[in-house]
DOMIRO-721315 format. One record per residue: residue in three letters; x, y, z of N, C-alpha, C in turn. Coordinates in steps of 0.05 Angstrom, whole numbers, plus 5000, padded with zeros to 4 digits. Example, Ala and Ser with C-alpha at 12.3 -4.5 7.8 and 13.67 -1.06 7.14 Angstrom:
<recs>
ALA526448865156524649105156526449345156;SER525749555142527349795143525850015157;
</recs>
This chain:
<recs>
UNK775860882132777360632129775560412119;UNK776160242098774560062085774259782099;UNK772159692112771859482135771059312121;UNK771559122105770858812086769558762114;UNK767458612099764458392111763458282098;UNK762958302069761158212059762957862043;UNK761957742036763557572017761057511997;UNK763757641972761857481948762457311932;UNK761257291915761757091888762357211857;UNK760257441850759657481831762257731817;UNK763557671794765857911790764357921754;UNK766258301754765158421733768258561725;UNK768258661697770358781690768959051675;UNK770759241672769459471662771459521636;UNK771059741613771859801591771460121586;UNK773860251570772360541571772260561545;UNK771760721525770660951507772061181511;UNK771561431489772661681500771461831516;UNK772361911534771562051567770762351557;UNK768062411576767962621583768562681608;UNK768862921618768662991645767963161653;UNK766363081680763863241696766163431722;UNK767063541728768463721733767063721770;UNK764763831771762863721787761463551802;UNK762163251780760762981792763162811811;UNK764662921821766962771849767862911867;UNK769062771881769762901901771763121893;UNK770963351913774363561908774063661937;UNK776263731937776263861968774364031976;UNK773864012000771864112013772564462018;UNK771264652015771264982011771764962042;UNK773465132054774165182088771565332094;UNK771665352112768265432131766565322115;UNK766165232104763064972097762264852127;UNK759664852130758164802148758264552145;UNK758864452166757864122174756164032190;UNK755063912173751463712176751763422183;UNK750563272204750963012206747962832190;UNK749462662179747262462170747762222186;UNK745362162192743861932209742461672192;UNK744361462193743961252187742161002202;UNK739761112207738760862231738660552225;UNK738860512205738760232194741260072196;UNK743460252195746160122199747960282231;UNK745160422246746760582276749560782270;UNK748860882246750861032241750861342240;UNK752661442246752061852239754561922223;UNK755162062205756562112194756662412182;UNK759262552186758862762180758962832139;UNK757063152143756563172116756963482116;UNK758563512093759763812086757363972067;UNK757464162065754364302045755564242018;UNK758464282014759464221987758564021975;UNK758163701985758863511974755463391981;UNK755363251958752063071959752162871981;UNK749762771992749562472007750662272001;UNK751162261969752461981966755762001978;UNK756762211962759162351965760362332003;UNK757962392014757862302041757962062059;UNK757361932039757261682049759361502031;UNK760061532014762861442001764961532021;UNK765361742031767461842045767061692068;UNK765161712079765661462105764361232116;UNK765161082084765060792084761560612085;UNK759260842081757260812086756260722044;UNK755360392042755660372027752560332014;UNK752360551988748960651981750060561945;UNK748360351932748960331910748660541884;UNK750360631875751760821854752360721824;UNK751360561805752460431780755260631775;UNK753160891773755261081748757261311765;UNK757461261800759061261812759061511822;UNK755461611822755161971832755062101810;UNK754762041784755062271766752162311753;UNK750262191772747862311758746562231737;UNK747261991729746961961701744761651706;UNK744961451725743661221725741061241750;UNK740961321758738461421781738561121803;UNK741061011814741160711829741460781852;UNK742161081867742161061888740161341902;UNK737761211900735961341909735561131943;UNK734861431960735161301993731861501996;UNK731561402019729061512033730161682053;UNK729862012044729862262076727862202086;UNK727562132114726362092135725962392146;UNK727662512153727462772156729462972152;UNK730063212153731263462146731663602122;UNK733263732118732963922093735463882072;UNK734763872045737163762025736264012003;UNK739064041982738164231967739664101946;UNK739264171917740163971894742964121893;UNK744263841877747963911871748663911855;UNK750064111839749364211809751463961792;UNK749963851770750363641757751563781718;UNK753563731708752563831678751863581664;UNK751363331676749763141656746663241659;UNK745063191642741763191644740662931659;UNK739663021677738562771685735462791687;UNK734062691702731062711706730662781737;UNK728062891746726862991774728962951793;UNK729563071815730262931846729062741860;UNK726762771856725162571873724262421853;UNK723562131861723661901847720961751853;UNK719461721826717261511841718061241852;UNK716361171878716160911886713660871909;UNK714060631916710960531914711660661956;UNK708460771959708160891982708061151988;UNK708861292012708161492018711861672012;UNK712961522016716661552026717461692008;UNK718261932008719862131997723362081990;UNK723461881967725961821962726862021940;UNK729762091942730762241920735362101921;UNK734362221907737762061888740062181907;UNK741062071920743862131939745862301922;UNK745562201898748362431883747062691873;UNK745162721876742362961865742563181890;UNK742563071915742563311932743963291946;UNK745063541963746963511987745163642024;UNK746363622036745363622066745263932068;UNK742764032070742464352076741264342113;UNK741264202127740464102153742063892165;UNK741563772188742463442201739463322182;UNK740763082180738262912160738662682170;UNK736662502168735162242170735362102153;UNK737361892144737161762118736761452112;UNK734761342096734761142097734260942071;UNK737260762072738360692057736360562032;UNK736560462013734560261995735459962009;UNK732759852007734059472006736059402001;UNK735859441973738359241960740959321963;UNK741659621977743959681981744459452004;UNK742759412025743659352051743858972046;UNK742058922030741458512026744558492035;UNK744858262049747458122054747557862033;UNK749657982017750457671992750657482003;UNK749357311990749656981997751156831985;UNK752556881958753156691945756456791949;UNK758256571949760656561959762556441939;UNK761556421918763856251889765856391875;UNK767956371894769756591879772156421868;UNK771256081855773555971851771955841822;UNK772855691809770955441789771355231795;UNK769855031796769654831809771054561792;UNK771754281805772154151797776454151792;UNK777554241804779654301811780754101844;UNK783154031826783753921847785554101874;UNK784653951903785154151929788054251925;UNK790354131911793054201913794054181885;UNK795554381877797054471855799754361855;UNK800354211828804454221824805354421837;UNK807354371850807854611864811654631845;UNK810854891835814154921816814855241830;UNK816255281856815955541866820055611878;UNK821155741867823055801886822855931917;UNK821355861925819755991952821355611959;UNK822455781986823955561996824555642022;UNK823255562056824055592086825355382103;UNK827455432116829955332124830755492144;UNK829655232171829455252203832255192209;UNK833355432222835855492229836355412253;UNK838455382264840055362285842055462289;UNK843555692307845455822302847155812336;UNK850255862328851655922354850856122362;UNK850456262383850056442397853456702393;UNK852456862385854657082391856257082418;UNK858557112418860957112436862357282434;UNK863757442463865257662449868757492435;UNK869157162437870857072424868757052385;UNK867157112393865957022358863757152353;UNK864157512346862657632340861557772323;UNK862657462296860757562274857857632274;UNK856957742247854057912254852057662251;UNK849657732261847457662259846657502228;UNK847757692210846757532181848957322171;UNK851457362184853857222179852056972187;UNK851856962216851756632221848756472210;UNK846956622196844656602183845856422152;UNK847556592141848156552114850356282122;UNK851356342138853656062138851155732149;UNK849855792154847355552164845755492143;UNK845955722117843855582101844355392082;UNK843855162062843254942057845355082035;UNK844155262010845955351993845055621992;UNK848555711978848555981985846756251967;UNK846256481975844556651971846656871964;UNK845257041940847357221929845957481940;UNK843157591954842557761962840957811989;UNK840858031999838958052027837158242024;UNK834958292028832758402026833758552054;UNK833358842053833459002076831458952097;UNK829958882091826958762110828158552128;UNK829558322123830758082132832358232148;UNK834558342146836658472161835858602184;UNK833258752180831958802202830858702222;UNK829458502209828358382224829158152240;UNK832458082239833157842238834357872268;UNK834858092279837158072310834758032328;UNK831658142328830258102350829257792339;UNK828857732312827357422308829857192324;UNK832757242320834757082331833957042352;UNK834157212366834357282408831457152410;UNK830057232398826257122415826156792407;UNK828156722387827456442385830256352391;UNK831856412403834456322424836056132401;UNK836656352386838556232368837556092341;UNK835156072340833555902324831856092302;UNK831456102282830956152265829356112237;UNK826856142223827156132195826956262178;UNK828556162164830256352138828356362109;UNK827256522105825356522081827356582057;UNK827056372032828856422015827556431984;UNK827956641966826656631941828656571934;UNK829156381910831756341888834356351907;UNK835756561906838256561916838356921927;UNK834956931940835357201964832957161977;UNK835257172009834257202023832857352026;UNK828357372026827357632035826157612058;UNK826457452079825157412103826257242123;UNK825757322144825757162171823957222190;UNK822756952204821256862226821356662250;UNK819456662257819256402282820656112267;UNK821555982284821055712271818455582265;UNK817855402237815955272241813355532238;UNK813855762233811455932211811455812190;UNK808655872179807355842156808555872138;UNK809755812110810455932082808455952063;UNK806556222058804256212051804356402027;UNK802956352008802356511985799756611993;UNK799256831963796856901956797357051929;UNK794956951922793656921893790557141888;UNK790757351875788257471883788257611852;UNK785657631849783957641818782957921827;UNK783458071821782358441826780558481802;UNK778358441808776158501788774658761793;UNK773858831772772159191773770859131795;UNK768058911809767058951820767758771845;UNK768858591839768558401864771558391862;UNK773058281891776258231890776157851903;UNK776357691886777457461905780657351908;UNK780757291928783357261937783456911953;UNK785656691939785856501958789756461969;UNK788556351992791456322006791955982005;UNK794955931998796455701981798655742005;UNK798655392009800755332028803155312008;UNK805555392005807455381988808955191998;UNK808855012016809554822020809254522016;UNK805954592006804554281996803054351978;UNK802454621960800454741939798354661953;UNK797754611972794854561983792854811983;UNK791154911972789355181974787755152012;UNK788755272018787555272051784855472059;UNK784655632043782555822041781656002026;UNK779756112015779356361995777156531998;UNK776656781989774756932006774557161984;UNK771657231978771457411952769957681974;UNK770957951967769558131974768758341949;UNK766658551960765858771938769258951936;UNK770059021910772059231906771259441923;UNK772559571933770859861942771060041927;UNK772660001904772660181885770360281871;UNK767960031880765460121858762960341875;UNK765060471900764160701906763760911883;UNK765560991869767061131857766061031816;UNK763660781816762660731795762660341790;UNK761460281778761260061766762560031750;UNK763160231731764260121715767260281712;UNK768860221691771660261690771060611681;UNK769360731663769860951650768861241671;UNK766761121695767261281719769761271727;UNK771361071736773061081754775961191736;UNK775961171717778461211698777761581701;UNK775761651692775362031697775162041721;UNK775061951749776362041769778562061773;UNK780161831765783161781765783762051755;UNK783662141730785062311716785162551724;UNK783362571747782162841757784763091780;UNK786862851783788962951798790662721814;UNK792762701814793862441842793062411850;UNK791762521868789762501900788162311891;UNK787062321869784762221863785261831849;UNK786961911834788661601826789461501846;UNK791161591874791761471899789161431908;UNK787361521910785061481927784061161920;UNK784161231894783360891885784660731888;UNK787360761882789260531893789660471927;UNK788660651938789460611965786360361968;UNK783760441950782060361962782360041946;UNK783860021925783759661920786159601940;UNK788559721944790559621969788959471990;UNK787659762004784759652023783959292026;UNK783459342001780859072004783158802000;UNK785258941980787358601981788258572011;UNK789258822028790758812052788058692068;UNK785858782067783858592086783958332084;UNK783558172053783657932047785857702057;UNK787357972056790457752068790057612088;UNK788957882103788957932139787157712151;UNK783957742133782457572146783357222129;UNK783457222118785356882101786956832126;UNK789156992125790756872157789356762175;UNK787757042181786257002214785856742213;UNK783856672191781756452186784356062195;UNK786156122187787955872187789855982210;UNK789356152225791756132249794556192244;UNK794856412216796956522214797456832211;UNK799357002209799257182204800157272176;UNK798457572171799457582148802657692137;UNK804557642162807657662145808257332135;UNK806357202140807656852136806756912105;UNK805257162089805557072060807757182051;UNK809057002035812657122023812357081994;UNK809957031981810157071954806957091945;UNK806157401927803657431917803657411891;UNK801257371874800257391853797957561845;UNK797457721829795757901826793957931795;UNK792157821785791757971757789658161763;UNK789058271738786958411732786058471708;UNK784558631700784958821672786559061671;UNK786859171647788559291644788559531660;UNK785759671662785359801690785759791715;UNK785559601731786259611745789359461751;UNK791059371728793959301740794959601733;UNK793959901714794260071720794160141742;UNK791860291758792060331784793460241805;UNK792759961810794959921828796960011826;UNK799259921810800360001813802060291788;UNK800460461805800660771797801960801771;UNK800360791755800960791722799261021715;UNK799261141695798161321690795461191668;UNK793561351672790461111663788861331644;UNK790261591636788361781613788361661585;UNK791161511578791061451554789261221548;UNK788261101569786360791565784060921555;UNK782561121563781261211562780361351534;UNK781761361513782361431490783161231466;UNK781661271443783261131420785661151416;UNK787861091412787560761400787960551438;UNK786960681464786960581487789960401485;UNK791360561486793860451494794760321525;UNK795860241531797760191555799660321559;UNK800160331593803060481589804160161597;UNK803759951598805759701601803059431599;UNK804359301584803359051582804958791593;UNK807358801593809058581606807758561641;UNK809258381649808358291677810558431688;UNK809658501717811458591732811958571768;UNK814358501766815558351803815758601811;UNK814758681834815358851856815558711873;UNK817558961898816958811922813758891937;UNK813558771956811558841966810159071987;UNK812559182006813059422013812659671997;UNK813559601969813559821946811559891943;UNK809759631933806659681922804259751944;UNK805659691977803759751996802859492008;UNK803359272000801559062014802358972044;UNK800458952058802358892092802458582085;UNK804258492083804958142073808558132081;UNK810657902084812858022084813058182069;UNK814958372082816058612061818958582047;UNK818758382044821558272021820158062006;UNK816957972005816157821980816057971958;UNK815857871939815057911910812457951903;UNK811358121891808858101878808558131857;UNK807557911842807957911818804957991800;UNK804558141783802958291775803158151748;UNK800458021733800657941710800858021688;UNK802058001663801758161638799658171624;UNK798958321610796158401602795658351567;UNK794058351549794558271522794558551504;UNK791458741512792658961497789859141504;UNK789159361498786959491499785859441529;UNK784059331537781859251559782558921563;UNK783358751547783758461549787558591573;UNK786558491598788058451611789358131621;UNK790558191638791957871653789757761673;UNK787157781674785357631678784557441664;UNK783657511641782857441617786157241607;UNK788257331617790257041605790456861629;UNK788957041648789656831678787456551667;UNK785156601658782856441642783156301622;UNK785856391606786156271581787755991591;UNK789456061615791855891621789255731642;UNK788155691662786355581677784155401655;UNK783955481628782155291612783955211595;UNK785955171589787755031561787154791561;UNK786554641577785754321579784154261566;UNK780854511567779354491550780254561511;UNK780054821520780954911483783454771482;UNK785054731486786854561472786454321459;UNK783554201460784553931464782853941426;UNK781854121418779554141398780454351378;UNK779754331348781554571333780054831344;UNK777154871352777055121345775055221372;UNK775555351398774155471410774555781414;UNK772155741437771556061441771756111472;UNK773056331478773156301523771856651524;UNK770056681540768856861537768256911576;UNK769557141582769657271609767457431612;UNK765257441609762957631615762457791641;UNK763458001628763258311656761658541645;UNK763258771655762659061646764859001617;UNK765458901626768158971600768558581592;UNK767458531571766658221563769258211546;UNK771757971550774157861539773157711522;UNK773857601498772657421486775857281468;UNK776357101473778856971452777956781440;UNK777756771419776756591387780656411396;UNK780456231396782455961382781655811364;UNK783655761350783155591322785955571311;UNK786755241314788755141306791555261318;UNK791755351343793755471362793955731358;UNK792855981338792556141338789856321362;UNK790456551367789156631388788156891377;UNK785356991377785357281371783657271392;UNK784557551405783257701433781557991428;UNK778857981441778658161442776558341458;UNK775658561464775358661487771758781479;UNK769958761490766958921484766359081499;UNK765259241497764159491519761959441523;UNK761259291541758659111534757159321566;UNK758759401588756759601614756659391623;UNK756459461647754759411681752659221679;UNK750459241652747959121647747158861661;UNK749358681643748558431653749158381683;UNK749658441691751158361722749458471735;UNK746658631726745458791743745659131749;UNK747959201740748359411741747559731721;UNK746559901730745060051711742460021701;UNK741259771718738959731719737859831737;UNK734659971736734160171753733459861784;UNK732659701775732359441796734759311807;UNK736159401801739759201802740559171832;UNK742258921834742458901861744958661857;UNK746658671880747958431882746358161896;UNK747957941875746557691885747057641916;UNK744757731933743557771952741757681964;UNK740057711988738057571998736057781991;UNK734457671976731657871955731757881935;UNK733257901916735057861893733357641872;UNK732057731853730757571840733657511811;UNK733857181823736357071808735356881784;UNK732456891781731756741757728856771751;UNK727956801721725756941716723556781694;UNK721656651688720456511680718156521667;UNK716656401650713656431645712856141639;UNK710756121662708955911661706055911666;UNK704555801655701355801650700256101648;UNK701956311627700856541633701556691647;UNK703556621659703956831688707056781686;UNK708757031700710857151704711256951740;UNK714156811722714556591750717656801759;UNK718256741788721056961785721256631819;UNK725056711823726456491842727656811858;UNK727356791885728356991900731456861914;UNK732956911917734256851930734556861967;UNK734656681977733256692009730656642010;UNK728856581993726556511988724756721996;UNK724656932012724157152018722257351991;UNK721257651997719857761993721957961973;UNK722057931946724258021917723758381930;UNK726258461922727058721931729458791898;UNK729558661891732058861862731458561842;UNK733158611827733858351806737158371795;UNK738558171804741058131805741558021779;UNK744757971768745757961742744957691731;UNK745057401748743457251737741257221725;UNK739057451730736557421728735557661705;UNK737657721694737558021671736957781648;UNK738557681637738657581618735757411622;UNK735057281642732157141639730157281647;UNK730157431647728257731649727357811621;UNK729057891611728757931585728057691558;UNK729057471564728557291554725257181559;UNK723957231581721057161588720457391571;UNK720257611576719557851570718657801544;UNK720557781522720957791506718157571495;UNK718957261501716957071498714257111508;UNK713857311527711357321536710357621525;UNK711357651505710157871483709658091498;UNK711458071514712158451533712858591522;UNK714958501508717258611500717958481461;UNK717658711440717258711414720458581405;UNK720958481380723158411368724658661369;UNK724558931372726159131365726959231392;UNK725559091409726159151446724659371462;UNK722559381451720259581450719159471468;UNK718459651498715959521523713059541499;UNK711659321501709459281484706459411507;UNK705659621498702159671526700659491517;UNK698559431534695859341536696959011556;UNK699658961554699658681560699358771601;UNK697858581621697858561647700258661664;UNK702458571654703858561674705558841657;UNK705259001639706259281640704559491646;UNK705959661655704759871671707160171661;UNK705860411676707460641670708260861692;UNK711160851695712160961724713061181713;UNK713061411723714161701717714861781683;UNK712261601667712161711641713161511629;UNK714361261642715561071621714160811635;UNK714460651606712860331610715060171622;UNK714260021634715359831656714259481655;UNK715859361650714359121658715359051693;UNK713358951699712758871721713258611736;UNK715958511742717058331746716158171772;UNK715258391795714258281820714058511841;UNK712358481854711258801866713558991874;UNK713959311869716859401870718859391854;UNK717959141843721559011828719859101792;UNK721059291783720059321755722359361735;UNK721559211709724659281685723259501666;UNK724659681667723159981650725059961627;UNK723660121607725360101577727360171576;UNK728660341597731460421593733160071596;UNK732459981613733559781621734459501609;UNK731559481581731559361567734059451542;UNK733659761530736159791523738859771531;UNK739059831561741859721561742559481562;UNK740659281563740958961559741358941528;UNK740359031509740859061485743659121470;UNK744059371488747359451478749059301489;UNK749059221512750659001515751258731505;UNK748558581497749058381486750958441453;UNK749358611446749558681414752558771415;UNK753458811427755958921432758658571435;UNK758358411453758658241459758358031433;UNK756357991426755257881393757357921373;UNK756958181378758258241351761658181358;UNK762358291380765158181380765457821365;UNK763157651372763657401369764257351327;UNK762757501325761957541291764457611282;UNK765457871290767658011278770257821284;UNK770957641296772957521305772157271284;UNK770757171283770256861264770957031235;UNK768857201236769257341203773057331199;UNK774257481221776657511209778257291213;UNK778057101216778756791214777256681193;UNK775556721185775356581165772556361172;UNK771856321209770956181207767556221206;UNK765456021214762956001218762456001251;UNK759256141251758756041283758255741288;UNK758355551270758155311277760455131277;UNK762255261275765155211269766655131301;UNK765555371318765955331351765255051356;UNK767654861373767054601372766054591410;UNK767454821423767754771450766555161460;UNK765155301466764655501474765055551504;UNK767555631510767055631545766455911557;UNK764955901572763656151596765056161616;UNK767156321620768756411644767956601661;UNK768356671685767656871709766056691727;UNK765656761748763956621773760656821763;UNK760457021752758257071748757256981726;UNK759056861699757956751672756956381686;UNK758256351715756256041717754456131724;UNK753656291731750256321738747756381714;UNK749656411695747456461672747156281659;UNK742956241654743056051649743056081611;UNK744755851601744755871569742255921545;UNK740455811555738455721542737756131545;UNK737456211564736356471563738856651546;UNK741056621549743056691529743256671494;UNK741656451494740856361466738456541455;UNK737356471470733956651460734257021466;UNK735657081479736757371477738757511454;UNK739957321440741157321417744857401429;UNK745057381458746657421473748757191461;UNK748756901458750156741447749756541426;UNK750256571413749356351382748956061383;UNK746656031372744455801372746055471367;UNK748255391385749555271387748755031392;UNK749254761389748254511407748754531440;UNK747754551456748654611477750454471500;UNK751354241481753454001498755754131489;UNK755454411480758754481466759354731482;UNK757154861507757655101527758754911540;UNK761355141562762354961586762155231598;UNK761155131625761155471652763555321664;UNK765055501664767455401693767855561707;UNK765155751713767055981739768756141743;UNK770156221762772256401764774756271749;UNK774256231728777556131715780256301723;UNK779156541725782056731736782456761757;UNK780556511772782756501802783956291794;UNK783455981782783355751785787655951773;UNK787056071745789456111732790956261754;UNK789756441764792456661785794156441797;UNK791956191813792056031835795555911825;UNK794855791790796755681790799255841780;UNK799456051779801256171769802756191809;UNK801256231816802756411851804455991850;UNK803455861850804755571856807055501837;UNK806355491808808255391785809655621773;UNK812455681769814055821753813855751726;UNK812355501718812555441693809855521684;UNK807655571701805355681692804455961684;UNK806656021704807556331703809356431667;UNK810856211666811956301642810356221625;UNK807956051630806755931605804356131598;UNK803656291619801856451626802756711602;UNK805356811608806957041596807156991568;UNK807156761562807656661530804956691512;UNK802056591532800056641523798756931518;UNK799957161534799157401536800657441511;UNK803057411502805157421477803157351455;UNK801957151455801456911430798157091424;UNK797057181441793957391428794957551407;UNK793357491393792957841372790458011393;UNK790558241392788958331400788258511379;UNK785358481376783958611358782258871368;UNK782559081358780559291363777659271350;UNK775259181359774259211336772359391327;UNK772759601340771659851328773159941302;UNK775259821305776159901273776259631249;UNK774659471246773959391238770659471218;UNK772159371192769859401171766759231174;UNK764859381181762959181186761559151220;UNK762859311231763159231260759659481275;UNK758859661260756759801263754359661250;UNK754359461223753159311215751759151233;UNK754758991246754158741262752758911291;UNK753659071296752359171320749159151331;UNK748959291292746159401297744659171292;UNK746059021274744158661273743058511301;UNK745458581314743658451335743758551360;UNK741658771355741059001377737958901385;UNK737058771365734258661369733958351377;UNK731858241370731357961383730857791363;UNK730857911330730257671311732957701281;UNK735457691294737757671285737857401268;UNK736757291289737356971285741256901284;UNK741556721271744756591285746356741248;UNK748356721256750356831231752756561225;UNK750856441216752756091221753756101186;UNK752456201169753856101143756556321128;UNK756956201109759656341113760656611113;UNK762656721122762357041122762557181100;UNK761757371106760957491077763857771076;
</recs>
C-alpha cells in the first residue's frame, strides 16, 4: 500500500518514441513454489519479502520500499545501485546490454544494481543516500497569486430543516429534502439517496443538501465543509490544493512523489509496462488513485475536515497520464503519429474513477491539445494569459521529461511537445537525486576552483535538477568540458571511474560523460523545438517579447546557466518570467470558475499542435545545438 510522507516541490513530465519491449524487465507473476527470501532493510527497520523470480528492486517496488530507478528496472540507467551488507544474489536476465553488476564507488562496500540481481539467500540491504534524503523544498504552487479565486461554481450547500416523518405524513426521506430546497433539482445521485435516511435521523431532522446545477449529489451534517480539489498529476511529482467552494479561499496544498516513478521516470518505461497486460495498466492507475486519495485525505486531516466534504474535483495532466487514470488504452501514444484515444475533457463521477471524495461529485479531467502536450500544459497556458496576452509575441515553456513549449503571436497558438528525458530534473544522471537534503542545487566556478550550494548545508550526496544545468554550464567554462561535450583529461578536477572520465563535482558526487550527453540531448531537443516553431511562424529568436518558464522545477533554474548551455536563447533577460507551478495556479482556477473551465477548453481548441519530427529541418536543428557553440538563431529563417 502506498504511504505518502514525503512533500515535494519539484514536477516533471515524460514523452514517448517508438517502444521496445523487455519482456523480462517487469513485473509478471510470480512461478508457484518460488522460494521466498526476506530482505532486510536496516536503515528504514524494514523486512520484506523477496521471490527468486523477481530482482531487489522489483522487491522493493512491490512493497513500497522506495530505491531510486530512472529507467524503472530495465537495466538500462545504473540509478539504483544499493549496498549488500550481506547474503547471496544471483544476476536477472536482462535483453538490454548493460555494464558489470557491481558498480564502482568510493570504499570498501560492495554495491550492485537492484534491477541486476535477485535474492538467492535472506539479504542485508542497504539503501543509497539519495534514495533516503528527505525533500525540503515544498513549492507546488507559483507564487504571487492571490489567497482566493472568483468563485463561478454551480457547487451550491443548503442547510435543511425538515418535518419529521409521521405515520399521518409518510412521505419518503428525499420527498421532504426536495420540497425544502431553495430551487428545484431535476436529478439524484444514487449516493445521496443512500446516504440521506441515516444523515436525516443523526442530525434530527436537519440536514445538508449538496447541490451541483440542478442534481442533487450529496448529503451531510449541517454546517460541513463544501470543499473542492484541484490536483496537477505530473510524471514525477503529484500536487494537489484544497479550495473552500464557498469563499474560493485556497486553505491548503501539498505536493507528493507520483509512485508511479517506481515503475520509471519517465513516460516510455511506464507506457511499456502499461501495455504489458490490464493488470499492469490497473497497477498504475491504482498507484496514481493512491497518491490523489492520500492527498485528499491528508488536505482534510490538515483543516479539520473529512474527505467526503470534497463535492467537486479537478484533475490535469499530460496526455499520459489523463490516459491511465482513467483507463484509456496508452499503446497507440507510444507510436507515430502518437495519437490519443480522447482529447476533449471529461466529467466523471467520482465513485467511477475511484476517488474516496463524495461519491456523487464530479471529476473533471482536463482536455489535452494533441500528441504529449496535455491539459497541464493548457492548465499553464490559462494560469499565464495575463502575461502573454498582454504582448504580440511570446513563448510558455513547461520544462520536464517531456518539455511543452507554445510559441503565441498575435492570438495564434502553436503547441508543441520535446522528448527532451529525465536529464534535467536530475534524472538518468548517474548522481541524480531529488531536491533534498545533500542535493547539490547549484554549481559554480570561482578563483579556479569548483564552488557547489548543498542543500541543508550538509555533506553533497547526488546533484538534483536545479544544479544539472549549472553543472554543466561551469563545466563547460572551466574547460572540463569541450564545445562538442567531450570530458576534456589532464584538467584537476577530472578523473576516471570504471573506464570513463568523470568530472568531479565534490567528493562521491561525480558527472561522467554519459551524463553530459544526456544533458545535451535534452537541451538540443528542447532548442530545437524553440527554432522549429518561430521558423514556422515566420518569426525570429529576438522576436519573443515575453519568454515565460512554467513548472515549480523551471523556477529553480537559474537563466543565465540556461543561456550559456545553449538550453535557451541569448535573450535580454528582463524578458524571462519563472512562475512556477502554473498548472496548479490554472487547475486551481478551473475547480473554482466555470468560465475558466470553458476558457481553459477553448484554449486546448485554439493550439495547433505540431509534430516536429516531421518537420523539414528538424535533424539539422537538432544536431546544431547538441554542442555548446551554436550560438543564438536570431536572424531570419532560412
Amino acid at each position: 500500500m502506498y504511504r505518502p510522507h514525503e512533500v515535494l516541490g519539484e514536477r516533471g513530465d515524460g514523452c514517448a518514441s517508438d517502444l521496445t519491449f523487455d519482456p523480462m524487465s517487469d513485473d509478471a507473476p510470480l512461478p508457484a513454489g518460488e522460494p521466498a527470501y526476506t530482505l532486510s532493510f536496516p536503515q528504514l527497520e524494514r523486512q520484506i519479502p523477496a521471490h527468486g523470480a523477481e530482482s531487489i528492486f522489483q522487491s522493493a517496488r512491490r512493497n513500497g520500499v522506495r530505491i531510486v530507478g530512472a529507467c524503472g528496472g530495465r537495466g538500462t540507467c545504473g540509478s539504483c545501485v544499493v549496498h549488500l551488507v550481506d547474503g547471496l544474489v544471483e544476476p536477472v536476465h536482462h535483453t538490454q546490454p548493460t555494464t558489470a553488476l557491481e558498480v564502482e564507488q568510493p570504499g570498501a562496500k560492495k554495491w550492485v544494481r537492484a534491477c541486476m540481481v535477485r535474492a538467492s539467500s535472506d539479504c542485508t540491504v542497504e539503501v543509497a543516500p539519495r534514495s533516503l534524503a528527505p525533500v525540503v523544498r515544498a513549492e507546488v504552487d507559483g507564487g504571487g497569486e492571490e489567497a482566493c479565486l472568483a468563485l463561478d461554481t454551480p457547487l451550491r450547500s443548503h442547510d435543511l430543516r425538515v418535518t419529521a416523518a409521521t405515520l399521518a405524513d409518510n412521505a419518503s426521506d428525499m420527498e421532504r429534502v426536495l420540497r425544502a430546497l431553495p430551487d428545484p433539482v431535476a436529478t439524484v445521485d444514487i449516493a445521496a439517496a443512500r446516504q440521506l435516511p441515516t444523515a436525516l435521523r443523526a442530525g434530527d431532522w436537519s440536514v445538508r443538501a449538496r447541490v451541483n446545477g440542478t442534481e442533487l449529489i450529496g448529503v451531510a451534517a449541517l454546517g460541513s465543509a463544501t470543499l473542492g480539489l484541484a490536483v496537477d498529476l505530473g510524471t514525477t511529482n503529484v500536487a494537489a490544493f484544497l479550495v473552500d467552494l464557498d469563499s474560493g479561499r485556497r486553505l491548503a496544498s501539498l505536493g507528493i512523489e507520483n509512485p508511479q516513478v517506481a515503475w520509471g521516470a519517465d513516460l516510455i518505461s511506464r507506457i511499456n509496462y502499461a501495455v504489458k497486460s490490464p493488470a499492469a495498466a490497473a497497477e498504475l492507475r491504482a498507484a496514481a488513485l493512491a497518491a490523489i486519495n492520500a492527498l485528499a485525505h491528508d488536505l482534510c486531516q490538515a483543516v479539520g475536515a473529512s474527505s467526503a466534504d470534497i463535492v467537486d474535483v479537478v484533475i490535469c495532466g499530460n496526455t499520459a497520464m489523463h490516459h491511465i487514470l482513467l483507463a484509456l488504452p496508452v499503446f497507440q501514444l507510444g507510436r507515430a503519429p502518437f495519437v490519443a484515444a480522447l482529447r476533449a475533457g471529461v466529467d466523471i463521477k467520482a465513485r467511477e474513477l475511484g476517488l474516496a471524495v463524495c461519491p456523487g461529485a464530479y471529476v473533471h479531467v482536463t482536455a489535452n491539445v494533441g500528441g504529449f502536450v496535455g491539459g497541464d500544459h493548457v492548465a499553464a497556458l490559462l494560469a499565464t494569459e495575463s502575461q502573454w496576452g498582454e504582448v504580440a509575441t511570446s513563448l510558455v515553456m513547461d520544462i520536464g521529461t517531456n518539455t511543452e513549449i507554445s510559441l503565441i503571436h498575435q492570438g495564434a497558438i502553436l503547441s508543441a511537445s520535446c522528448p527532451s528525458g529525465p536529464a534535467l530534473e536530475g534524472g538518468h544522471i548517474s548522481c541524480g537525486m531529488r531536491a533534498a537534503e545533500g542535493a547539490i542545487e547549484r554549481v559554480g566556478f570561482a578563483d579556479g576552483a569548483i564552488t557547489v550550494h548543498v542543500i541543508g548545508g550538509g555533506d553533497p550526496v547526488g546533484l538534483c535538477g536545479s544544479g544539472v544545468l549549472d553543472a554543466l554550464a561551469t563545466m563547460h567554462s572551466a574547460g572540463m568540458v569541450n564545445d562538442g561535450g567531450r570530458i576534456e583529461s589532464g584538467h584537476p578536477r577530472v578523473s576516471e571511474v570504471a573506464g570513463q572520465r568523470v568530472a568531479v563535482l565534490a567528493p562521491g558526487v561525480n558527472f561522467t560523460q554519459d551524463d553530459v550527453r544526456s544533458v545535451q540531448l535534452a537541451k538540443a531537443a528542447i532548442r530545437s523545438g524553440v527554432e522549429l516553431l518561430l521558423k514556422l511562424a515566420g518569426l525570429r529568436e529576438q522576436d519573443i517579447v515575453r519568454f515565460i518558464i512554467a513548472g515549480a522545477f523551471g523556477a529553480y533554474i537559474a537563466v543565465d546557466s540556461g543561456v550559456a548551455t545553449g538550453l535557451f536563447p541569448d535573450l535580454p533577460r528582463e524578458r524571462f518570467l519563472q512562475v512556477g507551478n502554473a498548472a496548479g495556479v490554472g487547475v486551481r482556477q478551473m475547480l473554482s470558475s466555470r468560465r475558466a473551465r470553458a476558457r481553459a477548453t477553448a484554449l486546448a481548441a485554439n493550439c495547433r499542435y505540431i509534430e516536429l519530427s516531421t518537420l523539414a529541418g528538424f535533424q539539422k536543428a537538432f544536431m546544431k545545438h547538441i554542442g555548446f557553440n551554436a550560438g543564438t538563431s536570431s536572424g531570419t529563417p532560412s
